[in-house]
matplotlib code that plots the C-alpha trace (Angstrom):
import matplotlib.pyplot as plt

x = [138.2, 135.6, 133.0, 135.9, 136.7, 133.5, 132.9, 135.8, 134.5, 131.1, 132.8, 131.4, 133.0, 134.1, 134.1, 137.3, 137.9, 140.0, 136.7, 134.6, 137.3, 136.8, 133.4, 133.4, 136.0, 134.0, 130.6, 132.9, 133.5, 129.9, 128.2, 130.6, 132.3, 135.6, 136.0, 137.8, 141.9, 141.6, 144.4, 143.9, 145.7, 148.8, 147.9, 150.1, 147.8, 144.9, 145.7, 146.8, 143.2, 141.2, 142.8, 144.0, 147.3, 149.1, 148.8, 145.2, 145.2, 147.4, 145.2, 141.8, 143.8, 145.3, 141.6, 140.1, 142.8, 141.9, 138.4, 139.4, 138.6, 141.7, 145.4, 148.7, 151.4, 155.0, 156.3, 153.0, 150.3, 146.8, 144.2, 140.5, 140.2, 137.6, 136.4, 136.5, 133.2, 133.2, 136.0, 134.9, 131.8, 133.8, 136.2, 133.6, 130.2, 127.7, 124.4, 124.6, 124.2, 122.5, 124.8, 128.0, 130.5, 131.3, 134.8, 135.2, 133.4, 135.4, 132.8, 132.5, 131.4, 127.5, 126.5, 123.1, 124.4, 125.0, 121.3, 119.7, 121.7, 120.3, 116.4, 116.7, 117.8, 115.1, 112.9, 114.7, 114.4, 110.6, 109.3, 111.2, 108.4, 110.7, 112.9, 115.1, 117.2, 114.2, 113.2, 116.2, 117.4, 120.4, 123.7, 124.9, 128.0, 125.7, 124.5, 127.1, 126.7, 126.9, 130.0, 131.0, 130.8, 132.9, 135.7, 135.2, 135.1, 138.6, 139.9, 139.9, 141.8, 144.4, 142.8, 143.1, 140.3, 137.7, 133.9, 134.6, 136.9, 134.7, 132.0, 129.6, 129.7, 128.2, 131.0, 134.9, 134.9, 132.5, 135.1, 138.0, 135.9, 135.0, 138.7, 140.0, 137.4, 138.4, 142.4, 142.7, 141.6, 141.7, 145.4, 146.7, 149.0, 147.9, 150.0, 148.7, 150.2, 150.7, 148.3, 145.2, 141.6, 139.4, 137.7, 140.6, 141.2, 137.6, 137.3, 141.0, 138.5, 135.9, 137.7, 140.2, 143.4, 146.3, 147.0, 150.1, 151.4, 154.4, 156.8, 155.7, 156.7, 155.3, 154.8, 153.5, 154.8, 158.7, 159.4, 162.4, 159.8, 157.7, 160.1, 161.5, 158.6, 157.8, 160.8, 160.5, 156.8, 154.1, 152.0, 149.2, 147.8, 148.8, 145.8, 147.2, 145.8, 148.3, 146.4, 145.1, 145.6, 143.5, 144.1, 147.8, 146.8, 150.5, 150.1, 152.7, 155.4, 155.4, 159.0, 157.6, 154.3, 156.6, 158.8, 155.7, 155.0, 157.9, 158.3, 154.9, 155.4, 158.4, 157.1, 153.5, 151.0, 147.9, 147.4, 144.5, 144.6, 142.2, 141.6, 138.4, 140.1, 141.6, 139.3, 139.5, 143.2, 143.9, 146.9, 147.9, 150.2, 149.7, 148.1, 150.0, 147.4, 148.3, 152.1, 151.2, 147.7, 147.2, 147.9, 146.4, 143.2, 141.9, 138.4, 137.3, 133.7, 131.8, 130.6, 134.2, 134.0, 130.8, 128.0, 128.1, 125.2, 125.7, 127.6, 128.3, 131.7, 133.9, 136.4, 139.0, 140.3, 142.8, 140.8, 142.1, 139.9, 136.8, 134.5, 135.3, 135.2, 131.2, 130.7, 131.2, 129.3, 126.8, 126.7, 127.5, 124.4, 123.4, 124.2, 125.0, 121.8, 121.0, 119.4, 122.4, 124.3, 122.1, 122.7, 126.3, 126.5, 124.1, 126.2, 129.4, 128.6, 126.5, 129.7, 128.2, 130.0, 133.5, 131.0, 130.7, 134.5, 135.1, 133.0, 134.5, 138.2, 137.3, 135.5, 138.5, 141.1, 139.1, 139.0, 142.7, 143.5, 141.7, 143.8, 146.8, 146.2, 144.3, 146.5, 149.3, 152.2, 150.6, 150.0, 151.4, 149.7, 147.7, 146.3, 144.5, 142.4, 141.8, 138.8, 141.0, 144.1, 145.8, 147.5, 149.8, 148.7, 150.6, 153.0, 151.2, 148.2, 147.3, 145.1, 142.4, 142.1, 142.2, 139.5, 136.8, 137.8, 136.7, 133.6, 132.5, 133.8, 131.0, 133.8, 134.3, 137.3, 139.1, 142.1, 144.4, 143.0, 140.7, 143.3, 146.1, 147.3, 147.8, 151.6, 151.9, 152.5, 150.1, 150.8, 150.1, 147.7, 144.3, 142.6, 139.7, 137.6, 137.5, 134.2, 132.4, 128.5, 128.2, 129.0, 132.7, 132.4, 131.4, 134.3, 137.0, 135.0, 135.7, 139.2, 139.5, 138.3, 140.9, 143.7, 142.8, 142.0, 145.8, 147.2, 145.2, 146.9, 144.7, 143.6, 145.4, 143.0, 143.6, 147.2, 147.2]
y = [149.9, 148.3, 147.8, 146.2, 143.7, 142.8, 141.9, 139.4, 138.0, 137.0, 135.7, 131.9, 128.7, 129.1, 133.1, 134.7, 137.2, 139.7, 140.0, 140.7, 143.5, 144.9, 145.1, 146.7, 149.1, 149.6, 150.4, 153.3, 155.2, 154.6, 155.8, 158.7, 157.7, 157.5, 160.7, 161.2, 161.8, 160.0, 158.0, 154.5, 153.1, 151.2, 147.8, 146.1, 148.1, 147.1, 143.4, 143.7, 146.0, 143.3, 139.7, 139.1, 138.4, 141.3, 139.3, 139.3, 142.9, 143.8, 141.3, 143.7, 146.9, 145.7, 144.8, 148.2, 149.5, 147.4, 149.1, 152.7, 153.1, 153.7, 154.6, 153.0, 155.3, 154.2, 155.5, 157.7, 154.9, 154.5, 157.2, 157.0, 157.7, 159.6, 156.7, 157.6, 157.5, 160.5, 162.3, 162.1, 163.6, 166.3, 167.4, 167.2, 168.3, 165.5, 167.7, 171.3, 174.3, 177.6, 180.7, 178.3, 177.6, 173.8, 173.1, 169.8, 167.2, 166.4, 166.3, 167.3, 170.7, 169.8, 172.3, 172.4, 170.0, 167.2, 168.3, 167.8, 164.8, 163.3, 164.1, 162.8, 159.1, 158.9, 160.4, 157.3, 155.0, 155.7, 154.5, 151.3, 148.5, 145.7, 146.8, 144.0, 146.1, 146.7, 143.2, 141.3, 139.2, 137.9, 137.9, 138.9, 140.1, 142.0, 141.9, 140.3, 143.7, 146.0, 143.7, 144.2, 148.2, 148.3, 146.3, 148.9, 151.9, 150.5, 149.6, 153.8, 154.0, 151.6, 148.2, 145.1, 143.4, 140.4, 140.1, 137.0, 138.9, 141.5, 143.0, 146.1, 147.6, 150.5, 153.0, 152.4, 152.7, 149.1, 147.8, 148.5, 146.9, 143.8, 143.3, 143.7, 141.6, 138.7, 139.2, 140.0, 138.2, 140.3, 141.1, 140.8, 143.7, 145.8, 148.8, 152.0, 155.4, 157.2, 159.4, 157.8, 158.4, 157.8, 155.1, 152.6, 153.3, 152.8, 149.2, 148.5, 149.6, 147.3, 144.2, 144.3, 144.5, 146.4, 149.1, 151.1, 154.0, 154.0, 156.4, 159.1, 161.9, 164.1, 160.8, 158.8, 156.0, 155.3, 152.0, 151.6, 151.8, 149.0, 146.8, 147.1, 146.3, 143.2, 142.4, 141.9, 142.3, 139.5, 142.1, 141.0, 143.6, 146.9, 149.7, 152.7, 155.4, 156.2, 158.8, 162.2, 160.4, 162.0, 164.2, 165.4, 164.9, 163.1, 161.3, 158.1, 157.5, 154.8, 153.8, 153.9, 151.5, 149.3, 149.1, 148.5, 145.8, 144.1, 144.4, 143.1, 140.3, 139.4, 139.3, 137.7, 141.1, 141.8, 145.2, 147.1, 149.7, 152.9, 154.6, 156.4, 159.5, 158.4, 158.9, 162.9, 162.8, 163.3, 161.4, 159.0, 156.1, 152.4, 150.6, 148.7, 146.2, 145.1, 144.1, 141.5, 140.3, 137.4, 139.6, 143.6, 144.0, 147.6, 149.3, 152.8, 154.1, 157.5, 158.8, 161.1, 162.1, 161.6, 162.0, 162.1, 159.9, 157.6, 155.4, 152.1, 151.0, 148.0, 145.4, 143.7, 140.8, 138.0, 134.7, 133.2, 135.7, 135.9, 133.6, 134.4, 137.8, 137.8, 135.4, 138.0, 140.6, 138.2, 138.3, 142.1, 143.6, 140.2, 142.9, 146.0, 148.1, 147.3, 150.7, 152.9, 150.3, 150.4, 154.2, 153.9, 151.2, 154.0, 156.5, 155.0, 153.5, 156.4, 158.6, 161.0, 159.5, 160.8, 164.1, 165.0, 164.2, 166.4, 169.1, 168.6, 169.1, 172.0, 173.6, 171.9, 173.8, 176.9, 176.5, 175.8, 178.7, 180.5, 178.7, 179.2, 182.7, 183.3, 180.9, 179.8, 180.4, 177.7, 175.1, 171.7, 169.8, 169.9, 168.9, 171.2, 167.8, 167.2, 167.4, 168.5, 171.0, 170.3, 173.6, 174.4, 176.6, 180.0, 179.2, 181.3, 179.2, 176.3, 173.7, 173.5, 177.3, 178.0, 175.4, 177.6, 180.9, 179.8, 178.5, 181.5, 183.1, 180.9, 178.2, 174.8, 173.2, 169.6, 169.2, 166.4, 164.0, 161.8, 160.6, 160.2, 156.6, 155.6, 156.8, 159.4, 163.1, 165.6, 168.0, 171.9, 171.5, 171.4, 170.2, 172.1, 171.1, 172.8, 171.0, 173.0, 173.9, 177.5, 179.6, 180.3, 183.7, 182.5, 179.9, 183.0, 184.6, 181.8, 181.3, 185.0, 185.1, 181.9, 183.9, 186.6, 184.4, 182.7, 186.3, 187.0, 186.3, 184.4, 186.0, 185.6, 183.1, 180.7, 180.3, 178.5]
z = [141.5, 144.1, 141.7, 139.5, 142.3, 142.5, 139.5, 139.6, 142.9, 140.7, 137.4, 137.3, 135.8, 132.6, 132.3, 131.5, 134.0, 131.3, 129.5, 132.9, 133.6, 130.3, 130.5, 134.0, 132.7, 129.2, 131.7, 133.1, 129.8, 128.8, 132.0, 131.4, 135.5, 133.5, 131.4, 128.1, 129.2, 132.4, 133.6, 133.8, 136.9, 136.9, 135.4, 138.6, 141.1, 139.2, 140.0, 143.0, 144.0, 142.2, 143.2, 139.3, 137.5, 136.0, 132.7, 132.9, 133.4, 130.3, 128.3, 129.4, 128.5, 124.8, 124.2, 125.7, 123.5, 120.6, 120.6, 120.3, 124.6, 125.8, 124.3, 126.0, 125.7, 126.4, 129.7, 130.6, 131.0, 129.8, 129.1, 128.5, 124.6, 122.6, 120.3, 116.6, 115.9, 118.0, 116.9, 113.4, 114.7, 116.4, 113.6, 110.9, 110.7, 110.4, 109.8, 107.7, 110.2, 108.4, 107.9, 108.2, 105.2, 105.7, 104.7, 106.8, 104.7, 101.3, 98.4, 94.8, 93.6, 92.7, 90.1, 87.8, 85.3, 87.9, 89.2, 85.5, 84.6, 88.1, 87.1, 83.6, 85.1, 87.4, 84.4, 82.4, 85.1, 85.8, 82.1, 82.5, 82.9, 83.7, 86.8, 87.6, 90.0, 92.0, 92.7, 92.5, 95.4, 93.7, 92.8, 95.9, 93.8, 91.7, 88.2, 85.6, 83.6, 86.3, 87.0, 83.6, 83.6, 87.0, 85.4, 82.2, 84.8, 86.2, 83.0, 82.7, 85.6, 84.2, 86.6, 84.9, 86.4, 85.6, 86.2, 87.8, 90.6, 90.9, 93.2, 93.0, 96.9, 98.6, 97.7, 98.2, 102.4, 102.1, 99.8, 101.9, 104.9, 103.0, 101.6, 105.4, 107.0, 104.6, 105.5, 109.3, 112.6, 116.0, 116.8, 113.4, 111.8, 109.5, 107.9, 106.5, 105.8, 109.2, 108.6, 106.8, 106.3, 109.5, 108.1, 107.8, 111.6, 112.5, 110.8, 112.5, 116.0, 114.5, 113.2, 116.3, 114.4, 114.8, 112.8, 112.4, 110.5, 107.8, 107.3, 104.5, 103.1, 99.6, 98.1, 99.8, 102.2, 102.6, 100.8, 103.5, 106.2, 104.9, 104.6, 107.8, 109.2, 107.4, 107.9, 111.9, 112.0, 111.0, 108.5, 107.3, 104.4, 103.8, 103.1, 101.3, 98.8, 96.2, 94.2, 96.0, 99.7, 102.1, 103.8, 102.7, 98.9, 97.8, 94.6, 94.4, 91.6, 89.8, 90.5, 94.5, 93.6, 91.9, 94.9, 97.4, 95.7, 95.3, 99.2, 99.4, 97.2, 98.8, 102.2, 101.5, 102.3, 101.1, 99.5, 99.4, 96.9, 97.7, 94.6, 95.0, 94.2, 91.1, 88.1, 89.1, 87.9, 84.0, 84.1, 86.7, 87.2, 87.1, 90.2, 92.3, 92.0, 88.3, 89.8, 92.3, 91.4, 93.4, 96.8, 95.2, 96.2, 94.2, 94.9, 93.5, 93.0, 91.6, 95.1, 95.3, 91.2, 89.6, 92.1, 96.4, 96.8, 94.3, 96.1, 94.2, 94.4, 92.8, 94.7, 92.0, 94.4, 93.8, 92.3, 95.3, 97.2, 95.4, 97.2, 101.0, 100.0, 97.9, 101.8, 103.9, 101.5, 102.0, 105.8, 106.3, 103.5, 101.4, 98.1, 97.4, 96.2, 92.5, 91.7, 92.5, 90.3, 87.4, 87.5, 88.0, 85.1, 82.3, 83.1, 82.4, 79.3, 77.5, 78.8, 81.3, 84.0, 82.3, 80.9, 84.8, 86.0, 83.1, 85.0, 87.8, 87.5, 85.4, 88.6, 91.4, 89.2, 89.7, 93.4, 93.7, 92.3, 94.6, 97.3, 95.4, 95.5, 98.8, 100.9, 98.6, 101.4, 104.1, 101.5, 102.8, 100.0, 97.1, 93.7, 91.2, 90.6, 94.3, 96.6, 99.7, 100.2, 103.2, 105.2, 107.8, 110.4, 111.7, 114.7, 116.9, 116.9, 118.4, 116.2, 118.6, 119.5, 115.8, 114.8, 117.3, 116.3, 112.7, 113.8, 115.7, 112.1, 110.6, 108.9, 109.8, 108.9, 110.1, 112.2, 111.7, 114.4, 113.0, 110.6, 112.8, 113.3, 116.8, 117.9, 115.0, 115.8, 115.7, 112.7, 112.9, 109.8, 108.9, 105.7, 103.9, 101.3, 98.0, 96.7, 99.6, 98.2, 97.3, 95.1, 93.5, 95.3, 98.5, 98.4, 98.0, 100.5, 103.1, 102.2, 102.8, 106.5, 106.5, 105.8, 107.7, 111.2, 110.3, 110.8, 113.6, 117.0, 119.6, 122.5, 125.9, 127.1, 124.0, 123.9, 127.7]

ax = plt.figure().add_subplot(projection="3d")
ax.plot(x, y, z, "-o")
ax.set_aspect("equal")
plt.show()
C-alpha cells in the first residue's frame, strides 16, 4: 500500500483523493500486481496505511466495484474480480478453433437457403443505381420506411409501436444499451432477472449502475420479488427477457407480464422488454410493453432468427422518451448502418424474413429432439423453438473441471458465470447451443460425447 500512500501525499487542490485511490488501485489489476481473487485489505487499514477517512475508502471500493474490478462480499471482504469482458471471453469462444464443435455461442442453424437468399440481395442490391443507404448521413433514427417495416416486424410479434417512437439500431444488445443509457445515472438501481444475459451486466459495468438480480423460477421473474424491492428500493428500470430468456430459456405467462407491469406502473419503473428471441416462437404472449406504454421500452431484431450478421434491431420507446433516446444514438454511432437496414426492411416485406424463421424452427425442433433424446434426463430448460438448452450437470462433477474435460474432448460449452448477477448462486448447469454449424449428425455426435463425459467420473486430481 506504499505506492497507494503516495499517491495521496501528491493529490493537488481540487483532486478527489477516492478517485486517486481508485486509480492507484485500478493500476494494480492492470499491471497484473493485484491478481484475479486477491483479497483486498480491510478498507479501515487501508485508511489508516494511507492517511484517508474510512468513508473515502468505501467510496474508492463501491466504484472499483461499480466497474466490474472488484466484488464486496458481506462478511468475507473484497476480491480482485475477473472483469466481464473477460469472462465472456473465457466461457465462450470468441474466434472458431479447427477440429472443435462450438457449443458456447448461441446462433441460428445457417443452412444453404440462408446462404442463397444472402447472394441474391447483394445480387439485388448491386443493380440498384440510386443507393440512398450508401450515402446517407441522415436520419440518425433511420429511414422513415425502414422505420416503418420495424414497426410492421413488431406488429408480428404482437408490439404496438409508431414510426415516430421508433429507431433502427445495430441489433437488440445496442437497443437495450441506448434505452439504459437514457434512464440510469452512476449508482442508480436497476433490476434484472438473477440470472441474465452478459450483456445487460456489462452496460451495468459500463454505465455505473447497480444492478441486481430478481427472484425467478420456470417462468420467469417472481412478481413478489419485484415488488418488494420497489417497494424499499429506489428502482429505476427493470431489463428482463420474457420470451426464450437466456440462458435458462423460461417463457413468461401472460397473467405474470400483466402483473410486472402493474408493479411497474405502480411504482414508476422503466421496463425494457428484450425480445430478440421472440419471432422464433409460433405462439407467444403479449408484451409487457403494450400494458404500460409510457414507461415499456421493447427492442427485438433478425440477428437471433433471420440472419447472425444482419444485425439491425428496433427500439419502441415511450413518446416521452423519443428524443433523448435518437440524442444519445446520436453521440454513441450518429446511426445505425442503413445497408443492413435496407436488407432487413426487403426481407420483411417480400416475406423471406418469416420464409427463413420458418426454416429455422423446423431445423431447432430437429435439434431438440436430439437433446431430448441424447440428454433428456439433465434438462433444466428448454424450448423446441430455442437457440439454447440449458443442463444440469452430474453431482460428481464440478462446473469448472467438467468444462476442460470437454474441451480436451474437442466441445466447448458455457458455464453459468457470465450471466450470473452479482450476489446470485452459482448453479450446477451449463448451456449449449443447438444452432451450433455443422451437420445434424455431427450435432448428435457432440451431444453424444456430452452424455458420455456427464457419466464419466473426473479424475482424482479434478475433484480437489
Amino acid at each position: 500500500m506504499e505506492h497507494w500512500r503516495k499517491a495521496i501525499e501528491a493529490v493537488r487542490s481540487g483532486e478527489s483523493k477516492y478517485k486517486v485511490l481508485v486509480e492507484a488501485i485500478t493500476r494494480d489489476i492492470d499491471s497484473g500486481v493485484l491478481k484475479e481473487g486477491v483479497r483486498l485489505p480491510p478498507q479501515r487499514q487501508v485508511s489508516l496505511a494511507v492517511g484517508i477517512s474510512v468513508q473515502t475508502v468505501t467510496n474508492a471500493y463501491k466504484e472499483l466495484e461499480q466497474h466490474g474490478l472488484i466484488r464486496c462480499e458481506v462478511g468475507r471482504g473484497s476480491f480482485v474480480a475477473k472483469r466481464v469482458t473477460e469472462k465472456v471471453a473465457t466461457y465462450m469462444l470468441d474466434r472458431a478453433e479447427r477440429a472443435l464443435i462450438d457449443l458456447s455461442i448461441v446462433r441460428i442453424v445457417h443452412t444453404a437457403e440462408h446462404g442463397r437468399l444472402w447472394r441474391k440481395a447483394c445480387a439485388d442490391l448491386s443493380t440498384q443505381v440510386d443507393q440512398p443507404w450508401m450515402r446517407a448521413y441522415r436520419p440518425i433514427a433511420g429511414f422513415e420506411y425502414h422505420r416503418a417495416a420495424g414497426v410492421e416486424w413488431m406488429a408480428s410479434l404482437g408490439h404496438d409501436a409508431r414510426v415516430e417512437t421508433t429507431l433502427i439500431t445495430n441489433g437488440a444488445s445496442h437497443a437495450i444499451f441506448l434505452a439504459l443509457a437514457s434512464l440510469v445515472s452512476p449508482g442508480d438501481v436497476v433490476l434484472s432477472e438473477n440470472i441474465t444475459d452478459h450483456g445487460v451486466i456489462g452496460t451495468a459495468q459500463v454505465l455505473g449502475f447497480t444492478l441486481k438480480g430478481l427472484d425467478t423460477d420456470e417462468y420467469g421473474i417472481q412478481p413478489d420479488h419485484f415488488e418488494e424491492m420497489c417497494a424499499n428500493e429506489r428502482v429505476t428500470a427493470l431489463v428482463t427477457t420474457p420470451n426464450l430468456n437466456n440462458p435458462t430459456s423460461s417463457i413468461m405467462p401472460d397473467a405474470r407480464r400483466r402483473a410486472i407491469a402493474r408493479i411497474a406502473d405502480r411504482y414508476g419503473v422503466y421496463v425494457i422488454e428484450d425480445d430478440v428471441f421472440g419471432p422464433l416462437l409460433s405462439k407467444r404472449a403479449q408484451p409487457i410493453a403494450n400494458h404500460i406504454p409510457e414507461l415499456g421500452f421493447y427492442c427485438t431484431s433478425l440477428t437471433k432468427s433471420v440472419l447472425t450478421g444482419l444485425r439491425t434491431g428496433y427500439l419502441s420507446m415511450p413518446k416521452k422518451m423519443a428524443l433523448r433516446v435518437e440524442s444519445i444514438l446520436r453521440v454513441n454511432c450518429w446511426m445505425a448502418t442503413p445497408l443492413m437496414a435496407e436488407i432487413a426492411t426487403r426481407w420483411i416485406a417480400d416475406g423471406t424474413a418469416n420464409h427463413l424463421i420458418e426454416i429455422q424452427r423446423e431445423r431447432l425442433g430437429r435439434r431438440h429432439d436430439m437433446v431430448l433424446e441424447v440428454l433428456g434426463d439433465y434438462r433444466l430448460g428448454s424450448h423446441p423453438e430455442s437457440l439454447s438448452a440449458w443442463l444440469r450437470i452430474p453431482k460428481h462433477w464440478r462446473l469448472d473441471a467438467l468444462a476442460q474435460q470437454l474441451r480436451n474432448s474437442h466441445i466447448a460449452v458455457t458455464l453459468p458465470d457470465p450471466f450470473l448477477v452479482l450476489g446470485t448462486a452459482r448453479p450446477d448447469a451449463i448451456r449449449i447451443c443447438v444452432g451450433a454449424e455443422g451437420s445434424d449428425v455431427r450435432m448428435h455426435s457432440a451431444l453424444s460425447t456430452l452424455r458420455s463425459v456427464f457419466q464419466q467420473y473426473p479424475q482424482v486430481h479434478a475433484t480437489l
